[in-house]
N, C-alpha and C positions, 0 to 999 in steps of 0.2 A: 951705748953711745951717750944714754941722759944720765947715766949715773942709777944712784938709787932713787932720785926726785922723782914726783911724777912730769910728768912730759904731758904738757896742752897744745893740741894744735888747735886755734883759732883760725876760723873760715868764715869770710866776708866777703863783699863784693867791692866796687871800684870804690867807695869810700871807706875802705878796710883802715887806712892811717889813722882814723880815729879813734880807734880801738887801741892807739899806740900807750897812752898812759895806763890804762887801765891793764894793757899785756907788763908793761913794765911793774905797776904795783903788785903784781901777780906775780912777776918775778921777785921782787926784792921780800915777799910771802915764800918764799921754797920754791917755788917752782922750775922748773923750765919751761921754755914757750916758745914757738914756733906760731908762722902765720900765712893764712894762703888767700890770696885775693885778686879781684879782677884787673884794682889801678898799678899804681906805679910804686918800685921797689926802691924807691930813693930812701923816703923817709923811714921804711925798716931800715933799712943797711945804717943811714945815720944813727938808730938807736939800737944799733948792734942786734936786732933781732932778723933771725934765722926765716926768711920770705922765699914763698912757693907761688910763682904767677901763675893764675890759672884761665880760659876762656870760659867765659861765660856769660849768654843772653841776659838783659834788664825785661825784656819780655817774651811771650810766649813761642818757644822756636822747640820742637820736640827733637830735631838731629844733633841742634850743639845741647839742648838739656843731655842727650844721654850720652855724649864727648865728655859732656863735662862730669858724669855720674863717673863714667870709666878713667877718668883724667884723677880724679880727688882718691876713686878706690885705689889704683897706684900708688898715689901719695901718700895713702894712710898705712897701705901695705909696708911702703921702705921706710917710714919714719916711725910705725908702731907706736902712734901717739897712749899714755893711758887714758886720757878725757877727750874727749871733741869739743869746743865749745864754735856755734854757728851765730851769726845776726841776719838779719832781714831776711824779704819773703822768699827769694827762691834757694839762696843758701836751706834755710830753713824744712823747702823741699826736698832738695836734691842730694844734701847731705846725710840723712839717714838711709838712703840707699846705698849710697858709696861706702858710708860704716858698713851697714851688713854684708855688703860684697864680701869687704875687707877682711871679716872673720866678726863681725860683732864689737866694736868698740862704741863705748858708752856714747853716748850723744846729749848735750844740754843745747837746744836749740831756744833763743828768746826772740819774742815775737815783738818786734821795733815796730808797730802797729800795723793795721790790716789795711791801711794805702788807698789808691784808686781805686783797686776791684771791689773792695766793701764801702765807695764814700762817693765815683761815679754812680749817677742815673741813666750815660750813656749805654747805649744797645749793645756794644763791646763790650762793655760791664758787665752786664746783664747775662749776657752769653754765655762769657770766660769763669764767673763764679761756680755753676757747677763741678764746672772740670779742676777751681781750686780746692772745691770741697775735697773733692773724690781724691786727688792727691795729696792735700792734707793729713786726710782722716786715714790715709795708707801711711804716709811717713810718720807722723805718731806713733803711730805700732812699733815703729821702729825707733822712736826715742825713746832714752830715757828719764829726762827730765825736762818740760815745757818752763818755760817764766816768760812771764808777760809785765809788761814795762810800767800797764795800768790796770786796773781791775776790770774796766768793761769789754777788754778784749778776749780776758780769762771767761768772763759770764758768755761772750759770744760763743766763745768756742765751747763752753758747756751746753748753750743753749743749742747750738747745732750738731752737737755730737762730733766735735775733731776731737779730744783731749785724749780719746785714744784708749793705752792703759799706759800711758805717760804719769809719773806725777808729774805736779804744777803744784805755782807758784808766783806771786807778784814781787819781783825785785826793784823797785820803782827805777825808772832812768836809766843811762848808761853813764851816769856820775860827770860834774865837773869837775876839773885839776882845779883847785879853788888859787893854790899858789900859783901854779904856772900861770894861770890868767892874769892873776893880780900884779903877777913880774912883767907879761906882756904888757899890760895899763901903764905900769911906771918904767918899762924900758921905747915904748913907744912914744910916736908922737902927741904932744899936747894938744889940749882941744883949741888953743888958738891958732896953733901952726897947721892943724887939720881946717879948721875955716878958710882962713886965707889961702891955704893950697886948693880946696874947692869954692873960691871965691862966694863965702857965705855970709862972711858980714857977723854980724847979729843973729839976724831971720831967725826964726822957729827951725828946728830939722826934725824933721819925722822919721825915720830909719826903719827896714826892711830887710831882714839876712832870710835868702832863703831860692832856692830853683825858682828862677822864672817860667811857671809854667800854670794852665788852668788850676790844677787840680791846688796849689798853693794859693787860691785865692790872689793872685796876681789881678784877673781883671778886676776884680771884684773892689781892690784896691785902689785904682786906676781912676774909677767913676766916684771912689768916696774921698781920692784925692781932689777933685773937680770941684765936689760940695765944700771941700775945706777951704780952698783956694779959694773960692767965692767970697767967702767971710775972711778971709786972714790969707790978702793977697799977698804976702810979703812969702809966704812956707815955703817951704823946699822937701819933699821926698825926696829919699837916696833908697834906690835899689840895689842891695849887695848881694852879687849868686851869680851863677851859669845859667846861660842861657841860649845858647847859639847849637849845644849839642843834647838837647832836652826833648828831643822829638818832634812829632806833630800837634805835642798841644802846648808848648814852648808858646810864651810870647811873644807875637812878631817885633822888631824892632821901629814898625811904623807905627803900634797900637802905642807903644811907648812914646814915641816923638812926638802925638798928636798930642802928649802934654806938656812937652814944650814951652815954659822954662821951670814947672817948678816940679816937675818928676826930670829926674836923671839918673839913668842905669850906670853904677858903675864898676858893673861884671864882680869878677872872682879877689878880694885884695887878701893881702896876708896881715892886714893889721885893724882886722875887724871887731879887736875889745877895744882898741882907742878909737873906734868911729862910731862905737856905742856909747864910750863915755862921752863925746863931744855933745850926740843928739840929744833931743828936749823929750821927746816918746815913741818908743817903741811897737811898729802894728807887727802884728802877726795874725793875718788874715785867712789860714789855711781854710780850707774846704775836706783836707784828707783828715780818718782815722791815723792820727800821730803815734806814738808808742810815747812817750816824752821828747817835746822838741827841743834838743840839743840849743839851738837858735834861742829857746823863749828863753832858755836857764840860763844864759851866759848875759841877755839880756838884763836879767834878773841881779846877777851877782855884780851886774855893770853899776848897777844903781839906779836902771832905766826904768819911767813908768810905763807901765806895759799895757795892752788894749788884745785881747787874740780872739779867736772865737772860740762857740760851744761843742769844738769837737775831741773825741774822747783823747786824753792823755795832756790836752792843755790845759782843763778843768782842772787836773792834777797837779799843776802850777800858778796860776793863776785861780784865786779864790775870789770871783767878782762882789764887788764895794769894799774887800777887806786889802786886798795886796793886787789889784786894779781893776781892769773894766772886762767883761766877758759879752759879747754878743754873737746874734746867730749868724751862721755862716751864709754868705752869700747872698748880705745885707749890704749895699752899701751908705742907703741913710745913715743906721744904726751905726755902723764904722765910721764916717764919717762926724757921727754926733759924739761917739767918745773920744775921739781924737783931739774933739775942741773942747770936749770937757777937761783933756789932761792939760790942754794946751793952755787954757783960761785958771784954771783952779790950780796954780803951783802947789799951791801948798797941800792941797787934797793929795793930788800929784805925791809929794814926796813921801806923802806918809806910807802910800800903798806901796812905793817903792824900797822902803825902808822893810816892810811887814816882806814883799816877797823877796828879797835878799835874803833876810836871816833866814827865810824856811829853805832856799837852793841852798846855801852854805853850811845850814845844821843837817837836812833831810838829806838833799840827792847829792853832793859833795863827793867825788871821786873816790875818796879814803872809805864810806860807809859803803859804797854800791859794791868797791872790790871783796871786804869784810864778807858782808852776807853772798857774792859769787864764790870764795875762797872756802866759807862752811860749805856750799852746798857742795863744791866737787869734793869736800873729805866725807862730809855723808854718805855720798855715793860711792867715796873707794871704801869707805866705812860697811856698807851696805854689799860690795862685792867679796870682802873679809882682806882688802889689800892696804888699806889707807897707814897702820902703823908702818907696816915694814916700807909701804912706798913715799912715805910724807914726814920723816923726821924733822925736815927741818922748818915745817909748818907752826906757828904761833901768831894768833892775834896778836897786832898792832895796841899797845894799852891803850887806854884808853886817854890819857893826859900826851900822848903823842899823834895821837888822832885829831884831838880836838887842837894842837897844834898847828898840825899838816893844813889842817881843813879850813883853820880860817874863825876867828869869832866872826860872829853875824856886824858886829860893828866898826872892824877891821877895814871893809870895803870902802870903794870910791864913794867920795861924800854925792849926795844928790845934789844939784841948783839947776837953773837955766839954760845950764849946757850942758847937763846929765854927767 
Protein backbone atom coordinates (compact mmCIF):
# COMPACT_ATOMS: atom_id res chain seq x y z
CA UNK A 1 0.00 0.00 0.00
CA UNK A 2 3.23 2.48 0.97
CA UNK A 3 5.06 1.61 -1.79
CA UNK A 4 8.69 0.92 -1.30
CA UNK A 5 9.05 4.08 1.09
CA UNK A 6 9.27 3.56 4.50
CA UNK A 7 5.87 4.16 6.20
CA UNK A 8 5.80 6.38 9.81
CA UNK A 9 2.99 6.25 11.91
CA UNK A 10 3.07 8.95 14.23
CA UNK A 11 1.15 8.77 17.65
CA UNK A 12 0.16 11.59 19.79
CA UNK A 13 -2.23 12.87 21.95
CA UNK A 14 -5.08 15.64 21.63
CA UNK A 15 -2.45 18.18 20.52
CA UNK A 16 -1.14 15.73 17.92
CA UNK A 17 -1.76 18.89 14.97
CA UNK A 18 1.45 20.08 16.00
CA UNK A 19 3.27 17.46 14.81
CA UNK A 20 1.75 18.50 11.46
CA UNK A 21 4.99 20.41 9.89
CA UNK A 22 7.35 18.25 11.12
CA UNK A 23 5.09 15.00 9.54
CA UNK A 24 4.95 16.99 6.44
CA UNK A 25 9.01 17.75 6.28
CA UNK A 26 9.27 14.02 6.75
CA UNK A 27 7.31 13.53 4.00
CA UNK A 28 8.72 15.84 1.37
CA UNK A 29 12.41 13.56 3.04
CA UNK A 30 10.85 10.11 1.26
CA UNK A 31 8.72 9.23 3.39
CA UNK A 32 5.23 8.30 4.06
CA UNK A 33 3.32 9.25 7.06
CA UNK A 34 0.45 8.46 8.70
CA UNK A 35 -0.98 9.90 12.19
CA UNK A 36 -3.02 8.79 15.17
CA UNK A 37 -4.23 10.93 17.93
CA UNK A 38 -6.50 11.82 20.50
CA UNK A 39 -7.81 15.76 18.94
CA UNK A 40 -9.50 16.54 15.96
CA UNK A 41 -8.94 15.31 12.25
CA UNK A 42 -9.66 18.59 10.66
CA UNK A 43 -6.16 19.80 10.31
CA UNK A 44 -4.77 16.19 9.05
CA UNK A 45 -7.23 15.91 6.32
CA UNK A 46 -6.41 19.70 5.37
CA UNK A 47 -2.75 18.72 5.02
CA UNK A 48 -3.67 15.69 3.25
CA UNK A 49 -2.20 13.30 5.92
CA UNK A 50 -3.76 9.81 6.33
CA UNK A 51 -5.42 10.33 10.65
CA UNK A 52 -6.40 7.39 12.90
CA UNK A 53 -8.53 9.03 15.94
CA UNK A 54 -7.94 7.14 18.83
CA UNK A 55 -9.39 7.22 22.81
CA UNK A 56 -7.31 7.94 25.21
CA UNK A 57 -7.01 9.23 29.00
CA UNK A 58 -4.65 12.56 29.80
CA UNK A 59 -4.49 10.85 33.17
CA UNK A 60 -4.20 7.78 35.15
CA UNK A 61 -7.38 5.42 34.07
CA UNK A 62 -5.95 1.72 33.84
CA UNK A 63 -9.53 0.40 31.67
CA UNK A 64 -9.22 3.05 28.63
CA UNK A 65 -5.11 2.68 29.15
CA UNK A 66 -5.39 -0.93 27.96
CA UNK A 67 -8.52 0.14 25.20
CA UNK A 68 -6.24 2.07 24.16
CA UNK A 69 -3.11 -0.39 24.24
CA UNK A 70 -5.68 -2.95 22.18
CA UNK A 71 -7.08 0.05 19.85
CA UNK A 72 -3.29 1.31 18.55
CA UNK A 73 -2.23 -2.65 18.38
CA UNK A 74 -4.95 -2.95 15.64
CA UNK A 75 -3.81 -0.09 14.08
CA UNK A 76 -0.50 -0.97 13.69
CA UNK A 77 -1.50 -4.36 12.65
CA UNK A 78 -3.59 -3.01 9.30
CA UNK A 79 -1.32 -0.23 8.50
CA UNK A 80 2.19 -2.14 9.14
CA UNK A 81 3.77 0.86 9.84
CA UNK A 82 7.97 0.43 9.36
CA UNK A 83 8.82 3.00 12.21
CA UNK A 84 6.51 4.24 15.04
CA UNK A 85 7.43 7.56 15.93
CA UNK A 86 5.32 8.57 19.66
CA UNK A 87 5.40 12.13 21.64
CA UNK A 88 4.34 12.88 25.23
CA UNK A 89 3.98 10.84 28.36
CA UNK A 90 1.35 8.29 28.01
CA UNK A 91 1.71 7.84 24.13
CA UNK A 92 5.19 7.16 25.36
CA UNK A 93 3.82 4.48 27.72
CA UNK A 94 1.36 2.92 25.93
CA UNK A 95 2.82 2.61 22.63
CA UNK A 96 5.40 0.26 23.00
CA UNK A 97 3.03 -2.28 24.09
CA UNK A 98 0.66 -2.04 21.34
CA UNK A 99 4.14 -2.29 18.94
CA UNK A 100 4.92 -5.55 20.70
CA UNK A 101 1.47 -6.89 20.52
CA UNK A 102 1.55 -6.06 17.00
CA UNK A 103 4.51 -8.30 15.92
CA UNK A 104 7.36 -5.93 17.18
CA UNK A 105 7.62 -2.77 15.16
CA UNK A 106 10.45 -0.48 15.89
CA UNK A 107 9.53 2.21 18.32
CA UNK A 108 11.23 5.98 18.78
CA UNK A 109 9.40 7.34 21.62
CA UNK A 110 10.71 11.24 22.58
CA UNK A 111 10.19 12.27 25.95
CA UNK A 112 8.47 16.18 25.47
CA UNK A 113 9.55 16.49 29.30
CA UNK A 114 8.62 14.70 32.45
CA UNK A 115 5.35 17.20 33.44
CA UNK A 116 3.43 17.23 36.73
CA UNK A 117 4.38 13.88 37.97
CA UNK A 118 8.29 14.72 38.22
CA UNK A 119 7.65 18.88 38.93
CA UNK A 120 4.48 18.45 41.56
CA UNK A 121 5.21 18.24 45.33
CA UNK A 122 1.41 17.39 45.68
CA UNK A 123 0.53 13.80 47.50
CA UNK A 124 -0.90 12.62 44.07
CA UNK A 125 2.52 13.32 42.70
CA UNK A 126 3.95 11.67 45.09
CA UNK A 127 1.94 8.63 44.98
CA UNK A 128 1.49 8.12 41.13
CA UNK A 129 5.63 8.32 40.44
CA UNK A 130 6.20 4.94 41.50
CA UNK A 131 3.71 3.33 39.39
CA UNK A 132 5.38 5.81 36.38
CA UNK A 133 8.48 4.46 37.14
CA UNK A 134 7.60 0.89 36.95
CA UNK A 135 5.82 1.54 33.58
CA UNK A 136 8.34 3.36 32.25
CA UNK A 137 11.22 1.19 32.82
CA UNK A 138 8.70 -1.80 31.24
CA UNK A 139 7.94 0.19 27.97
CA UNK A 140 11.67 0.92 27.42
CA UNK A 141 12.43 -2.54 27.03
CA UNK A 142 10.22 -2.28 24.43
CA UNK A 143 11.64 0.64 22.56
CA UNK A 144 13.71 1.04 20.42
CA UNK A 145 14.98 4.36 20.46
CA UNK A 146 14.41 7.06 23.53
CA UNK A 147 15.37 11.05 22.57
CA UNK A 148 14.75 13.33 25.02
CA UNK A 149 14.16 17.11 23.99
CA UNK A 150 16.81 18.18 26.87
CA UNK A 151 19.68 16.77 28.55
CA UNK A 152 18.41 16.64 32.08
CA UNK A 153 15.66 14.47 31.35
CA UNK A 154 18.06 11.93 29.63
CA UNK A 155 20.40 12.17 32.98
CA UNK A 156 16.99 11.62 34.99
CA UNK A 157 16.09 8.67 33.33
CA UNK A 158 19.81 7.45 33.63
CA UNK A 159 19.90 8.26 36.97
CA UNK A 160 16.67 6.27 37.87
CA UNK A 161 17.18 3.51 35.77
CA UNK A 162 14.29 3.88 32.90
CA UNK A 163 16.51 3.94 29.67
CA UNK A 164 15.97 0.56 29.59
CA UNK A 165 18.12 -1.20 26.76
CA UNK A 166 16.75 1.51 24.53
CA UNK A 167 19.44 3.65 22.93
CA UNK A 168 19.08 7.39 23.52
CA UNK A 169 19.62 10.53 22.62
CA UNK A 170 18.98 14.31 22.80
CA UNK A 171 17.34 15.82 19.67
CA UNK A 172 16.79 19.27 21.21
CA UNK A 173 12.99 20.66 20.47
CA UNK A 174 10.26 19.59 18.43
CA UNK A 175 11.53 22.50 15.86
CA UNK A 176 9.85 25.71 14.59
CA UNK A 177 8.41 26.26 11.02
CA UNK A 178 10.67 29.39 10.99
CA UNK A 179 8.82 30.32 7.39
CA UNK A 180 5.39 29.37 8.19
CA UNK A 181 5.60 31.64 11.31
CA UNK A 182 7.19 34.48 9.82
CA UNK A 183 4.24 34.23 6.90
CA UNK A 184 1.73 34.11 9.73
CA UNK A 185 3.51 37.67 11.31
CA UNK A 186 3.31 39.25 7.86
CA UNK A 187 -0.12 37.74 6.72
CA UNK A 188 -1.66 38.55 10.18
CA UNK A 189 -2.85 41.44 11.88
CA UNK A 190 -0.53 44.56 12.62
CA UNK A 191 0.42 45.38 15.99
CA UNK A 192 -1.63 48.56 15.83
CA UNK A 193 -4.85 46.97 14.54
CA UNK A 194 -4.07 44.17 17.49
CA UNK A 195 -3.99 47.19 20.20
CA UNK A 196 -6.86 49.01 19.24
CA UNK A 197 -9.00 45.63 18.77
CA UNK A 198 -7.92 44.99 22.43
CA UNK A 199 -8.29 48.44 23.36
CA UNK A 200 -4.46 48.87 24.54
CA UNK A 201 -3.54 52.17 23.65
CA UNK A 202 0.35 52.34 24.18
CA UNK A 203 0.41 50.46 27.63
CA UNK A 204 3.25 48.08 28.10
CA UNK A 205 1.82 44.36 27.18
CA UNK A 206 3.09 41.51 28.89
CA UNK A 207 2.04 38.30 27.11
CA UNK A 208 1.54 34.61 28.23
CA UNK A 209 0.80 31.62 25.58
CA UNK A 210 0.32 28.60 27.63
CA UNK A 211 -2.69 26.16 29.67
CA UNK A 212 -4.19 27.87 32.22
CA UNK A 213 -3.41 25.79 34.90
CA UNK A 214 -1.20 25.52 38.39
CA UNK A 215 1.34 23.50 37.14
CA UNK A 216 2.18 26.33 34.31
CA UNK A 217 2.91 28.77 36.79
CA UNK A 218 -0.24 30.63 36.16
CA UNK A 219 -0.91 31.69 39.82
CA UNK A 220 2.46 32.23 40.33
CA UNK A 221 1.91 34.75 37.52
CA UNK A 222 -1.10 36.37 38.74
CA UNK A 223 0.64 37.70 42.23
CA UNK A 224 3.78 38.94 40.14
CA UNK A 225 1.41 40.63 37.95
CA UNK A 226 0.04 42.69 41.08
CA UNK A 227 3.87 43.62 42.03
CA UNK A 228 4.12 44.97 38.57
CA UNK A 229 0.95 46.84 38.46
CA UNK A 230 2.06 48.55 41.50
CA UNK A 231 5.02 50.27 39.84
CA UNK A 232 3.70 50.47 36.20
CA UNK A 233 0.00 51.02 36.56
CA UNK A 234 -0.59 51.57 33.04
CA UNK A 235 0.52 47.28 32.01
CA UNK A 236 -1.69 45.01 30.74
CA UNK A 237 -1.14 41.01 30.96
CA UNK A 238 -2.79 38.98 28.06
CA UNK A 239 -3.23 35.28 28.93
CA UNK A 240 -3.40 33.13 25.66
CA UNK A 241 -4.36 29.25 26.24
CA UNK A 242 -7.27 26.87 27.31
CA UNK A 243 -8.48 26.85 30.08
CA UNK A 244 -12.05 25.85 30.90
CA UNK A 245 -11.24 22.00 29.95
CA UNK A 246 -7.85 21.71 32.00
CA UNK A 247 -9.13 20.02 34.95
CA UNK A 248 -8.87 20.43 38.64
CA UNK A 249 -6.07 22.42 38.75
CA UNK A 250 -7.09 24.89 35.81
CA UNK A 251 -7.42 28.28 36.92
CA UNK A 252 -10.62 29.46 38.21
CA UNK A 253 -12.03 32.16 36.10
CA UNK A 254 -12.57 34.37 39.54
CA UNK A 255 -8.60 34.02 40.51
CA UNK A 256 -8.22 35.72 37.16
CA UNK A 257 -10.87 38.59 37.48
CA UNK A 258 -9.61 39.46 40.91
CA UNK A 259 -7.19 41.13 38.46
CA UNK A 260 -9.24 43.07 36.95
CA UNK A 261 -8.26 45.44 34.64
CA UNK A 262 -4.78 44.74 33.84
CA UNK A 263 -4.72 40.65 33.50
CA UNK A 264 -7.23 39.51 30.75
CA UNK A 265 -7.60 35.91 29.70
CA UNK A 266 -8.14 35.81 26.17
CA UNK A 267 -8.65 31.93 25.88
CA UNK A 268 -7.31 29.78 22.70
CA UNK A 269 -6.69 32.51 19.39
CA UNK A 270 -5.44 31.47 16.02
CA UNK A 271 -3.28 34.45 15.57
CA UNK A 272 -0.84 34.18 18.38
CA UNK A 273 2.71 35.17 16.29
CA UNK A 274 1.06 38.50 15.76
CA UNK A 275 -0.02 39.07 19.43
CA UNK A 276 3.62 38.21 20.19
CA UNK A 277 4.85 40.56 18.01
CA UNK A 278 2.62 43.40 19.28
CA UNK A 279 3.69 42.65 23.05
CA UNK A 280 6.60 44.43 24.87
CA UNK A 281 7.76 40.92 27.07
CA UNK A 282 7.21 37.75 27.15
CA UNK A 283 6.67 35.57 30.93
CA UNK A 284 6.80 32.19 30.82
CA UNK A 285 6.43 31.23 34.21
CA UNK A 286 6.07 27.37 34.09
CA UNK A 287 6.71 25.27 37.34
CA UNK A 288 6.73 21.95 35.04
CA UNK A 289 9.73 19.88 33.71
CA UNK A 290 9.26 21.19 29.83
CA UNK A 291 10.96 18.99 27.19
CA UNK A 292 11.40 22.44 24.99
CA UNK A 293 8.61 24.88 25.31
CA UNK A 294 6.96 25.26 21.91
CA UNK A 295 5.55 28.77 23.43
CA UNK A 296 9.02 30.18 24.65
CA UNK A 297 10.69 29.33 20.90
CA UNK A 298 8.00 31.06 18.97
CA UNK A 299 8.35 33.71 21.44
CA UNK A 300 11.81 33.87 20.62
CA UNK A 301 11.73 33.97 16.89
CA UNK A 302 8.85 36.74 17.61
CA UNK A 303 11.60 38.98 18.58
CA UNK A 304 10.09 38.89 22.22
CA UNK A 305 12.21 39.60 25.21
CA UNK A 306 11.58 36.67 27.18
CA UNK A 307 11.59 36.12 31.25
CA UNK A 308 10.88 31.94 32.07
CA UNK A 309 11.94 30.03 34.77
CA UNK A 310 14.81 27.62 36.07
CA UNK A 311 12.95 24.52 34.93
CA UNK A 312 14.67 21.89 32.84
CA UNK A 313 14.19 22.41 28.93
CA UNK A 314 13.69 26.26 29.17
CA UNK A 315 17.24 26.72 30.42
CA UNK A 316 17.80 25.14 26.98
CA UNK A 317 16.29 28.40 25.45
CA UNK A 318 16.84 30.86 27.34
CA UNK A 319 20.50 31.64 28.51
CA UNK A 320 19.83 34.11 31.60
CA UNK A 321 21.82 37.91 31.24
CA UNK A 322 22.80 36.67 27.57
CA UNK A 323 19.36 36.04 25.42
CA UNK A 324 17.11 37.08 28.70
CA UNK A 325 16.18 36.75 32.34
CA UNK A 326 15.88 33.24 33.92
CA UNK A 327 14.48 32.87 37.56
CA UNK A 328 13.28 30.22 40.12
CA UNK A 329 10.11 28.91 39.68
CA UNK A 330 7.40 29.70 41.95
CA UNK A 331 8.83 33.10 42.71
CA UNK A 332 6.76 35.78 42.22
CA UNK A 333 9.04 38.70 43.47
CA UNK A 334 11.76 37.51 41.33
CA UNK A 335 9.19 37.30 38.27
CA UNK A 336 7.85 40.20 39.00
CA UNK A 337 11.46 42.07 39.22
CA UNK A 338 12.37 40.80 35.77
CA UNK A 339 9.41 41.73 34.14
CA UNK A 340 10.30 45.37 35.15
CA UNK A 341 13.65 44.96 34.26
CA UNK A 342 12.61 44.15 30.44
CA UNK A 343 10.03 46.54 30.77
CA UNK A 344 12.44 49.54 31.99
CA UNK A 345 15.78 48.56 30.25
CA UNK A 346 14.57 48.61 26.38
CA UNK A 347 17.47 48.37 25.09
CA UNK A 348 18.90 45.56 27.42
CA UNK A 349 15.75 44.14 26.37
CA UNK A 350 16.45 44.09 22.71
CA UNK A 351 19.70 42.83 22.75
CA UNK A 352 18.75 39.51 24.63
CA UNK A 353 16.05 39.38 22.17
CA UNK A 354 18.19 39.57 19.27
CA UNK A 355 20.85 36.92 20.90
CA UNK A 356 17.76 34.39 21.49
CA UNK A 357 16.18 34.66 18.05
CA UNK A 358 19.19 33.72 16.19
CA UNK A 359 19.93 30.56 18.54
CA UNK A 360 15.75 29.24 17.78
CA UNK A 361 16.23 30.04 14.15
CA UNK A 362 20.00 28.64 13.54
CA UNK A 363 19.58 25.63 16.61
CA UNK A 364 15.97 24.37 17.03
CA UNK A 365 14.36 25.51 13.48
CA UNK A 366 11.89 23.01 12.08
CA UNK A 367 14.32 22.05 9.02
CA UNK A 368 17.45 20.83 11.65
CA UNK A 369 15.14 18.95 14.26
CA UNK A 370 13.51 16.88 11.16
CA UNK A 371 17.30 16.30 9.69
CA UNK A 372 18.64 14.74 12.81
CA UNK A 373 14.75 12.76 13.29
CA UNK A 374 15.05 11.58 9.46
CA UNK A 375 19.04 10.01 10.24
CA UNK A 376 17.89 8.52 13.24
CA UNK A 377 14.97 6.41 11.56
CA UNK A 378 17.59 5.37 8.59
CA UNK A 379 20.09 4.26 11.34
CA UNK A 380 17.66 2.24 12.64
CA UNK A 381 16.33 0.71 9.36
CA UNK A 382 20.15 0.84 8.83
CA UNK A 383 20.51 -1.27 11.91
CA UNK A 384 17.62 -3.79 10.98
CA UNK A 385 19.65 -4.34 7.44
CA UNK A 386 16.22 -2.74 5.72
CA UNK A 387 17.04 1.10 5.23
CA UNK A 388 18.55 0.70 1.45
CA UNK A 389 15.92 -1.24 -0.13
CA UNK A 390 13.14 0.67 2.06
CA UNK A 391 14.45 4.40 1.77
CA UNK A 392 15.59 5.31 -1.83
CA UNK A 393 14.21 8.05 -1.84
CA UNK A 394 15.88 9.54 1.26
CA UNK A 395 18.48 12.46 0.98
CA UNK A 396 19.49 15.29 3.13
CA UNK A 397 18.07 18.68 2.60
CA UNK A 398 21.86 20.60 1.48
CA UNK A 399 22.68 22.43 3.23
CA UNK A 400 22.41 26.10 1.39
CA UNK A 401 18.50 25.10 1.20
CA UNK A 402 18.27 24.51 4.82
CA UNK A 403 19.67 27.56 5.74
CA UNK A 404 17.17 29.01 3.26
CA UNK A 405 14.02 27.27 4.68
CA UNK A 406 15.20 28.14 8.13
CA UNK A 407 15.50 31.63 8.07
CA UNK A 408 18.81 33.85 8.72
CA UNK A 409 18.76 34.86 12.43
CA UNK A 410 18.44 38.53 11.06
CA UNK A 411 15.51 37.95 8.78
CA UNK A 412 13.03 38.05 11.72
CA UNK A 413 10.60 40.71 13.07
CA UNK A 414 12.66 43.82 14.12
CA UNK A 415 12.37 44.21 18.09
CA UNK A 416 11.01 47.89 19.54
CA UNK A 417 8.31 48.76 22.06
CA UNK A 418 5.72 46.72 20.64
CA UNK A 419 7.88 43.56 20.16
Amino acid sequence: MHGMRPHLLCIGGDDHALRIPFLLALRERGLNVSAAGTGDAGAFANAAIDYHPYAMSRFLAPRTDRAAIAALSRLIGELRPTIIQCFDTKPDILVPFAAHAAGGVPVVSTITGLGWLHSSRSPLALGLRPVFTLLQRKASRLTTELVFQNRDDEVFFARHRLLGTAGHRVIPGSGIDIARFDRAVADGPSPTALRAELALGEVPVVVTVARLTRQKGIATLLAAAAIVHRQVPDVRFLLIGPRENEGPLAIGKAEIDRHRPYVRALGVRADVPSLLRMADVFAFPTELREGVPRALMEACVAGLPCVTTDMPGCTDVIDHGTSGLVVPARSPARLAQAILQLLRDRTTARNYAARASAHVRKELNLDVTVERYAALYEEILCRLGGAARLWPAYAPLPPAKLAARSGAAASGPSVSSSG
